[in-house]
N, C-alpha and C positions, 0 to 999 in steps of 0.2 A: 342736749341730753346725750349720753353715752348710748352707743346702740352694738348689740353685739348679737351675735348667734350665739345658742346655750352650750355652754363647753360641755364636754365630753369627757375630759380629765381629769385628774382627781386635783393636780398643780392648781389648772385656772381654773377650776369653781371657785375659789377661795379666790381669786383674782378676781373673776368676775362680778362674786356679789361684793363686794369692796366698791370695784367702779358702778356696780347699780347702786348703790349707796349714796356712791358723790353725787352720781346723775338726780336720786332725788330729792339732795337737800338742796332747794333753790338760794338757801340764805349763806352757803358757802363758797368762798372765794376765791380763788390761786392767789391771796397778796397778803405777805406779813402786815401782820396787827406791830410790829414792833420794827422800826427800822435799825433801830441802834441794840436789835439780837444779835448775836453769833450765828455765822453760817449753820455752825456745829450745833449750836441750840435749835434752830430753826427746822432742819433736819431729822433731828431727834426724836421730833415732837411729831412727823409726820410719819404716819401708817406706811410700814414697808412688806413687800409679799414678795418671795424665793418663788423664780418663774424658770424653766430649763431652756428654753430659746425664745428671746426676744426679736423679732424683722420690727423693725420700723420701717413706714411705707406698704401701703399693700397695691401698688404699680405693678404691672406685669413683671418686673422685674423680681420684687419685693414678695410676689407672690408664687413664681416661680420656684424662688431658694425653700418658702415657706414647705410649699408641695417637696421640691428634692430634699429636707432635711425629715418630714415627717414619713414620707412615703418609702426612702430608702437608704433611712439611717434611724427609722423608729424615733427621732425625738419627738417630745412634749414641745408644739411651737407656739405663740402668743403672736397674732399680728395685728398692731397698733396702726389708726390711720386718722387723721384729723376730721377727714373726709366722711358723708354720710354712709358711702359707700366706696367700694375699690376702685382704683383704676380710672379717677376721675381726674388726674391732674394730666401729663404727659402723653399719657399708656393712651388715654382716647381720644388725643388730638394731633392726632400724625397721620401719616399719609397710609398704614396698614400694611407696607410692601416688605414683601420678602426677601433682601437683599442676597447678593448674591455672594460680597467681598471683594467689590473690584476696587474700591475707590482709597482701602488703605494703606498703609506700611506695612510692605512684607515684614513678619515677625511683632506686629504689631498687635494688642487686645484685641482690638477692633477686628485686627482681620480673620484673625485665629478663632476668637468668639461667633461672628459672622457666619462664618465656612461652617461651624461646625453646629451654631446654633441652627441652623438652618437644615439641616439632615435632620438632627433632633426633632424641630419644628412639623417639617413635611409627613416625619415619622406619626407624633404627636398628632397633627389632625387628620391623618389616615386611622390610625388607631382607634380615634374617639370622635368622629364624623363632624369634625369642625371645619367650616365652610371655609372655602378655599379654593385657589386657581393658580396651577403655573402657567401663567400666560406668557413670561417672556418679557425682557426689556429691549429696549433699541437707544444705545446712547447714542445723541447727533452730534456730529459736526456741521454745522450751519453755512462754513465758508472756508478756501480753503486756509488761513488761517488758525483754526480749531485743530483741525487732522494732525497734526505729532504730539499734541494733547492728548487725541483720542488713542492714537497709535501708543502713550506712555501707557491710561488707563489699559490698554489690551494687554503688554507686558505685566502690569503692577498684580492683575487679574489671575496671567499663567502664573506668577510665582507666588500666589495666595492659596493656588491650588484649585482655583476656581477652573472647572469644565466647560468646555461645549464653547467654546467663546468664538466668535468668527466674525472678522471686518465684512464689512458689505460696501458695496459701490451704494452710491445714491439712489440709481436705478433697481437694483436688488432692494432696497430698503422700501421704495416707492410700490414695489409688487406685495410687498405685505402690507403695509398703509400705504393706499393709492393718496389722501389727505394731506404725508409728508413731505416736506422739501428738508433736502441736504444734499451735499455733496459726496460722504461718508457716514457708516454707521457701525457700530460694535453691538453685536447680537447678545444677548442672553439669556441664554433659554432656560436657566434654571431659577430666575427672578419669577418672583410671584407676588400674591395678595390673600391677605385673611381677614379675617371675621375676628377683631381684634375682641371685640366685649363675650363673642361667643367662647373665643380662646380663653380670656382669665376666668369667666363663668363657671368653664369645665375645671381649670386650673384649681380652683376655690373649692370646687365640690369634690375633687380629688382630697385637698389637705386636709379642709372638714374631712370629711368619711377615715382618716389617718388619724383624727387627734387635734387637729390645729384648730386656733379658736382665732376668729376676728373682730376688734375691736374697733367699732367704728368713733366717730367723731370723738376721740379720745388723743389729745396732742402727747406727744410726747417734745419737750421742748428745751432740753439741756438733760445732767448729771453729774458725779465726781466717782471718784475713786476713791476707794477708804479699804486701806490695808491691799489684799488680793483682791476685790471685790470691786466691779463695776453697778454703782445704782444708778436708775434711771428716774426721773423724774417727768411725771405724768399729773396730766388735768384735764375735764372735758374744755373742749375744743369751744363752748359756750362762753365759760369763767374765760378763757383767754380770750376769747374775742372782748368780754367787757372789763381789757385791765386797761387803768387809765394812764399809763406810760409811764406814771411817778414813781410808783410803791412799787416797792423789791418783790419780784415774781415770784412766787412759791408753789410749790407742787401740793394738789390735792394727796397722791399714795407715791411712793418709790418702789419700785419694783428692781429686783435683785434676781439679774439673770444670770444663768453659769455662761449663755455663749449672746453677743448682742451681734447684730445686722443691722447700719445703719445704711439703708436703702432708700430713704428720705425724698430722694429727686431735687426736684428744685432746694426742700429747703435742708437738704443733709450736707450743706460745709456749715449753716448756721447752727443746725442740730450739733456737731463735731465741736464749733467755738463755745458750744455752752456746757461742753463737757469736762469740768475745773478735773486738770490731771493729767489731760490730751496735750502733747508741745504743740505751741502756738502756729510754730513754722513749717509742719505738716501739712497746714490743714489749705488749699489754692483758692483763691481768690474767683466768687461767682462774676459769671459773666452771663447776660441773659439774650438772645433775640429772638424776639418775635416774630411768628411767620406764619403768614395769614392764604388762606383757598380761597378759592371761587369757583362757583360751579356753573355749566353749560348750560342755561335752560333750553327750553323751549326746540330741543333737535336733537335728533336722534346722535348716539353714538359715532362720532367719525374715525375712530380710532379701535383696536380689539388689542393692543398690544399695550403696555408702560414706554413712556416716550421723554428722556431725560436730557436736556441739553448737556455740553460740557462743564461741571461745576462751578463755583463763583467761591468769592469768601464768604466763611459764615455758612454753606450750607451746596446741595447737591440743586440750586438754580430750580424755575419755577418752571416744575416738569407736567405728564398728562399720569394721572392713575386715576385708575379703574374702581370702584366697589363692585360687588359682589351680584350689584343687580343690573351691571350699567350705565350705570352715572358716571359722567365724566366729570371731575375735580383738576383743577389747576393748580400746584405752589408748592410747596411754601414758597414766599419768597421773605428776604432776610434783612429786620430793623433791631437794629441793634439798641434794645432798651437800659434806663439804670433799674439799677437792683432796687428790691423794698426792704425797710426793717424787718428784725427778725421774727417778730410775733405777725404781724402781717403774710412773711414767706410759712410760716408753719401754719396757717390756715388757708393756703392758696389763694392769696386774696391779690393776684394778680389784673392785668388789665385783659381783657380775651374780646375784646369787641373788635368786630371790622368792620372798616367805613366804607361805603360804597366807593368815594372818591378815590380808593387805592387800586381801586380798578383800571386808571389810567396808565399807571405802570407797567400794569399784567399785559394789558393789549399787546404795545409792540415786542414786550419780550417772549411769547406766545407767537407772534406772530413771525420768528424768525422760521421756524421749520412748522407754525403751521397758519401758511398763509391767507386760507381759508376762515380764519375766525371773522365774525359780523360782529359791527358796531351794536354794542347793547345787549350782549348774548352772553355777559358775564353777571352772575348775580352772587353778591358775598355768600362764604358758607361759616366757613368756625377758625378760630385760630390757635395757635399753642405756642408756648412757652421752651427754648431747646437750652436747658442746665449746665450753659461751654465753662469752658476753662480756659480759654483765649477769647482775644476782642480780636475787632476788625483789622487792627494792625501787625496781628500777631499771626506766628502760623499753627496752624490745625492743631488738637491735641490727641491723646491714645484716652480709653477709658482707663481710671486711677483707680485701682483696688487694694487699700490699704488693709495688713493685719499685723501679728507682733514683730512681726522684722523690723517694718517701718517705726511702729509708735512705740511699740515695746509692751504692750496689753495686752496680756492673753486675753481671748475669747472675745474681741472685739474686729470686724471688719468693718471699714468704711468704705462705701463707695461714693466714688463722683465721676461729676460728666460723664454720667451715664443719658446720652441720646444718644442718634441715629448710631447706630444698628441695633439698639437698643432692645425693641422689640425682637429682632430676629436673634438676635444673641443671648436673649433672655433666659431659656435653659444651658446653655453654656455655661452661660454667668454664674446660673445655678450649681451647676457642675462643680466649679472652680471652688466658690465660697467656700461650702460646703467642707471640701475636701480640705482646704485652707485649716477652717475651723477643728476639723476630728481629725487631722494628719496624725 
């Protein structure tokens, strides 16, 4: 069933009760009665409603733009999510940390995004009392080895513009976690941690009170182009769960938006490939790994600091963060999974489980800088899904933020691989689109 908050706008009432409509005819379907119609007929015959900003995805990310286009650009926003609620894919399965910008390409999204979503961010939850800490990271060098790694990361850091940064001896790092062993460490003191679902909460309750409406377990799962006009094509997230893989997918309503945001996550390159009118060769090929925590039972806090080895591929290696109460968490650490069909990706119907047995792993690589961990003192916690745009052979990528330069469609962005710094660059990103779309 379609679940939303009561719009506020005069656009999406008229959206809204349309999608309470579909929600409560149980005997209607997303699947052509006719397979040998015309796209164009098939089309036709579905109910369409003129919407002023479409976000697909309501991910911190997704939800961000929603708040920066309604709150300081006055538009009418509509945010579509398959999901029962926000913020349940990505946005609340990560580590929570406040990056700093050390780890990218000068000149890089990532890093420019990072740097500055992060002032925004600290701003943000000083302003509106969102739980938070700048504690501080410590990248290690474990041997000596690691150190003109760490000694690269300290340079890539000054010229991101990133502050406050300074190499530490092993022994200086050891006075702040007496727990750690290394040889070298690079300090950062402007790295921190939030209260990620308290963040979008407030996020959410910003856009509502603006105007914006969110549309829960509502797919949005392809579109085309007809004339100037971008339609979207939407169904509840139920009807696509029971389509039987055969019959030609069809939309319960099309909504015709003046500006779209496809902020999708995981499944926004699949969202893009279902968009007849978007060039095929634009759109980068997903790449998925999983990366799974573990948390410290049974003993207090050894750590007060964020504690991150030297990077690996695939991801920033199986570090120490903090929550908000004290709980020590381990990882992510990085399994490069295959992708799922498309109607599976646009319901998040990924794999999220973690096996105890992957605890074997974690031990010794935990146990490089902190030698102190006990046999038995790791217990699974949750895992998440990171949206890459390279595999394990390949190198790193920047975030991809397509608009009509690239595709040539007005009033369309697409974003991808959009993870780590993700969250921290989340109003930046906002920033950007935005400005992208009303230039």
């Amino acid at each position: 069933m379609l679940e939303m908050m009561k719009p506020t706008n005069s656009i999406t009432k008229i959206v809204f009760q349309k999608l309470k409509n579909i929600s409560n005819n149980p005997s209607k379907t997303p699947f052509s009665s006719s397979s040998s119609s015309s796209l164009f007929e098939q089309y036709k015959s579905i109910p369409k409603e003129k919407v002023d900003c479409l976000v697909i995805g309501a991910g911190i990310v997704g939800i961000a733009i929603a708040k920066e286009l309604s709150v300081n650009y006055g538009r009418e926003v509509l945010v579509v999510d398959s999901a029962p609620i926000f913020g349940s894919g990505t946005s609340s399965r990560n580590s929570e940390v406040i990056h700093a910008g050390i780890y990218y390409p000068p000149n890089s999204l990532k890093a420019s995004f990072c740097v500055r979503g992060k002032e925004l961010l600290y701003k943000y939850c000083k302003d509106h009392e969102i739980p938070h800490k700048q504690i501080g990271k410590l990248i290690v060098a474990s041997g000596l080895s690691e150190v003109p790694k760490l000694s690269a990361l300290m340079t890539r850091g000054i010229q991101n513009g990133v502050e406050g940064l300074r190499m530490m001896e092993g022994y200086e790092a050891t006075k702040l976690e007496p727990e750690l062993q290394c040889v070298k460490a690079l300090w950062s003191p402007s790295s921190g941690i939030v209260d990620s679902h308290s963040l979008m909460l407030s996020l959410v309750g910003e856009a509502e009170s603006h105007g914006t409406t969110f549309s829960y377990n509502t797919a949005v799962f392809g579109g085309h182009i007809e004339g100037n006009q971008i339609q979207i094509r939407v169904s509840g997230s139920d009807a696509i769960a029971k389509w039987n893989g055969r019959s030609e997918l069809d939309s319960e309503l099309i909504l015709i938006p003046k500006l779209v945001v496809n902020s999708a996550g995981l499944s926004a390159p699949a969202v893009a490939k279902r968009m007849k009118g978007l060039p095929d060769g634009i759109i980068p090929a997903s790449k998925y790994a999983r990366g799974c925590y573990f948390t410290l039972s049974n003993s207090k806090s050894p750590f007060k600091h964020l504690i991150y080895p030297i990077p690996e591929v695939g991801g920033l290696g199986v570090h120490v963060t903090l929550d908000l109460n004290g709980q020590v968490k381990f990882g992510p650490d990085v399994e490069w999974i295959k992708g799922i069909d498309d109607i599976p990706s646009f319901l998040n119907m990924f794999d999220y489980s973690v096996h105890e047995d992957r605890a074997k792993q974690f031990y010794p690589a935990i146990r490089k800088y902190y030698p102190g961990l006990k046999d038995g003192s790791l217990e699974p916690g949750y895992a998440g899904i990171r949206p890459k745009l390279s595999g394990p052979e390949e190198g790193p990528t920047d975030f991809v933020i397509q608009g009509e330069d690239i595709h040539g469609i007005s009033g369309l962005v697409n974003l991808f691989g959009i993870e780590s710094p993700g969250l921290t660059s989340s109003m930046a990103i906002a920033e950007h689109v935005a400005a992208k779309l009303l230039k």
